[in-house]
C-alpha positions as CSV (number, residue, x, y, z in Angstrom):
1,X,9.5,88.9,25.0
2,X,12.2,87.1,23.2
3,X,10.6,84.8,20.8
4,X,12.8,81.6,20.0
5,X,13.3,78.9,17.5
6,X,12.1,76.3,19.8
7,X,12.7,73.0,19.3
8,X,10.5,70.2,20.3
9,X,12.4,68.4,22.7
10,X,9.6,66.0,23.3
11,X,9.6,64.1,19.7
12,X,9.1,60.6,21.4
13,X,5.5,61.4,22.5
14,X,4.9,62.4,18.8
15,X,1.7,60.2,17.2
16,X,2.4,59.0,13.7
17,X,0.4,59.3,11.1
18,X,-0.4,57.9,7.6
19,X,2.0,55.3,5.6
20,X,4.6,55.1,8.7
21,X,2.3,53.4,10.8
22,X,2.8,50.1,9.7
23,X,4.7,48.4,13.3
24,X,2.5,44.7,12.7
25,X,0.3,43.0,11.3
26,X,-3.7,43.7,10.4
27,X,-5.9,41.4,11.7
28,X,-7.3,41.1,7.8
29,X,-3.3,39.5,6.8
30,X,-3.5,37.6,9.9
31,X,-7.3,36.0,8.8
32,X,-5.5,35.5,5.5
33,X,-2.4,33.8,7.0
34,X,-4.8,31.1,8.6
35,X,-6.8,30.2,6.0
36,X,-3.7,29.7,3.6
37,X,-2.5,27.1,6.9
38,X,-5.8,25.4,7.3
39,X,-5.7,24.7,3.4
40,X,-2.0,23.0,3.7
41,X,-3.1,21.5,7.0
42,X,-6.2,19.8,5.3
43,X,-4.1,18.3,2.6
44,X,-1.4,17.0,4.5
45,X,-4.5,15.4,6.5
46,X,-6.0,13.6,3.1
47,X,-2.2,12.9,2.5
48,X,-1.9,11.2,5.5
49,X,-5.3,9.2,5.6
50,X,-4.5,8.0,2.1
51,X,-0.6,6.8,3.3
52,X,-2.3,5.0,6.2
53,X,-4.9,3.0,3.9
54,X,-2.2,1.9,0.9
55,X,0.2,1.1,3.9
56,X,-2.4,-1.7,5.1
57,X,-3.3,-2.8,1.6
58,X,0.4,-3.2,1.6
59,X,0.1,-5.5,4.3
60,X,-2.6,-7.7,3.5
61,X,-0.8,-8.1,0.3
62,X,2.5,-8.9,1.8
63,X,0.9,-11.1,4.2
64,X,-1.3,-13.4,1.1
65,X,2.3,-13.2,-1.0
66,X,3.2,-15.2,2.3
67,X,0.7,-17.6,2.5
68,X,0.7,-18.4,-1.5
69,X,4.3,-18.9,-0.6
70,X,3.9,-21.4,1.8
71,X,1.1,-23.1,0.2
72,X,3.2,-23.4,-2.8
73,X,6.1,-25.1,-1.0
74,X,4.1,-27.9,0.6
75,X,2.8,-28.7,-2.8
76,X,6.1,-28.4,-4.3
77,X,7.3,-31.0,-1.4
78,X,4.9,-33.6,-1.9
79,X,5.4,-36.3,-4.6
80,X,3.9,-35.9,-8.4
81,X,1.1,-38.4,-7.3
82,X,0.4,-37.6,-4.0
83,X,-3.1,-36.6,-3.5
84,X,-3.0,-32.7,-2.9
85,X,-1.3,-32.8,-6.3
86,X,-3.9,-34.8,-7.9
87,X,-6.9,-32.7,-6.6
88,X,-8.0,-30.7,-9.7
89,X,-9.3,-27.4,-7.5
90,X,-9.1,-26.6,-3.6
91,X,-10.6,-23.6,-2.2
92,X,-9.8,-23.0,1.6
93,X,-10.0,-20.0,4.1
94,X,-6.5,-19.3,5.9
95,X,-5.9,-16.9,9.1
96,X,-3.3,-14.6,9.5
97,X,-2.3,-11.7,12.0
98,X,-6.3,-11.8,12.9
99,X,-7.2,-11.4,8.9
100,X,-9.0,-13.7,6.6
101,X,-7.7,-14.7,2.9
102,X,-9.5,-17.3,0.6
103,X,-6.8,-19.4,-0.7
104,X,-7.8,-21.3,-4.3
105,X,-5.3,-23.9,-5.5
106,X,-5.9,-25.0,-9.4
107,X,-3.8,-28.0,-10.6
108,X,-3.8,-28.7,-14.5
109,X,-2.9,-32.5,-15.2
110,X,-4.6,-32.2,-18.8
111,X,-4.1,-30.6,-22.1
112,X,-6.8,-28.8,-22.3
113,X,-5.1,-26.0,-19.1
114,X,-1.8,-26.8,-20.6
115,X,-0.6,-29.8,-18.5
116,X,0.2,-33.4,-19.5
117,X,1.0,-36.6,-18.0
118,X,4.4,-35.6,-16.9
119,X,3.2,-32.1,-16.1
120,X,1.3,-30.3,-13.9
121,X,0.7,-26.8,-13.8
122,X,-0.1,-25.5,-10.1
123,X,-1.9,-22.0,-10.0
124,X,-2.1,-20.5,-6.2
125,X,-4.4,-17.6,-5.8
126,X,-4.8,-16.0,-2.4
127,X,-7.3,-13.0,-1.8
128,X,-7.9,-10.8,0.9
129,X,-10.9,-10.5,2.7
130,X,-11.1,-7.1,3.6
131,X,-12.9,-4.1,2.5
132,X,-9.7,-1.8,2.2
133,X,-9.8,-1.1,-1.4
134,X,-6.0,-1.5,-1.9
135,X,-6.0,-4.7,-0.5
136,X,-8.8,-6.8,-2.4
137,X,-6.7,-7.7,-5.9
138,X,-5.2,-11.5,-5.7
139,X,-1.8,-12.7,-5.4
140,X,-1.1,-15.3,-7.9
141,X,1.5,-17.5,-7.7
142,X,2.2,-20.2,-10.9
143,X,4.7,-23.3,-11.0
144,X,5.0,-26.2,-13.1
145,X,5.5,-29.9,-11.5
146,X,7.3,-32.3,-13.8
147,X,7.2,-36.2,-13.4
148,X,10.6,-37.3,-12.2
149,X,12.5,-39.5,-14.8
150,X,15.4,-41.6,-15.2
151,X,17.0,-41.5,-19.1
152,X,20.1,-40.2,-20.8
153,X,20.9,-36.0,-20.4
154,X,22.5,-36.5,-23.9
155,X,21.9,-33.8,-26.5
156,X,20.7,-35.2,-29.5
């Protein structure tokens, strides 16, 4: 009997063990991996719920700039004695895209708000009626109305 260096010509069948067998992942990295993605996931989720809420606040707000707007130019159209401009406070509800705003108008014709005779000070304050947080602070708008009048534009 010959005895031979033999060589194992069936390496592929070979089991590895200790630190080489590392081919993927343990299910304890994998557990890990989620928990780090359901952490981003959740804030991105606040993150999101947040953008959606300002972005409507933004909106009513945009939408009572509009209406103070419009409110001031019919004011600003009508004569210095007409009656909306003599009317010392208004408060009205106005309607827009299905939402409610209170809409308080303040005209100062005295001295003691600033005004005089020959002016007026017009104050338009238009609030949101919602209960979005971001939306709830007033839009105020402020002009002054001067009497018209005829006289020299001479610098004296």
């Amino acid at each position: 009997m010959s005895f031979r260096n033999r060589t194992n010509s069936d390496a592929s069948h070979e089991v590895k063990t200790g630190p080489h067998n590392e081919d993927g992942f343990s299910l304890l990295e994998t557990a890990f991996a989620l928990i780090i993605m359901m952490i981003v996931t959740l804030a991105t989720g606040s993150l999101f719920v947040y953008a959606v809420n300002y972005n409507a606040g933004a909106g009513d707000r945009s939408a009572a700039l509009a209406i103070a707007q419009q409110r001031m130019e019919r004011l600003r159209k009508s004569s210095f004695s007409d009656a909306p401009l003599t009317t010392p406070s208004t408060t009205e509800t106005a309607l827009n895209a299905g939402r409610q705003y209170s809409v308080l108008t303040t005209i100062c014709s005295t001295s003691d708000c600033g005004g005089s005779d020959v002016l007026k000070l017009i104050t338009v304050q238009v609030t949101p009626q919602s209960a979005n947080q971001w939306a709830n602070s007033p839009v105020i708008v402020l002009s002054q109305r001067a009497a018209p009048s005829v006289g020299s534009y001479e610098a004296k």
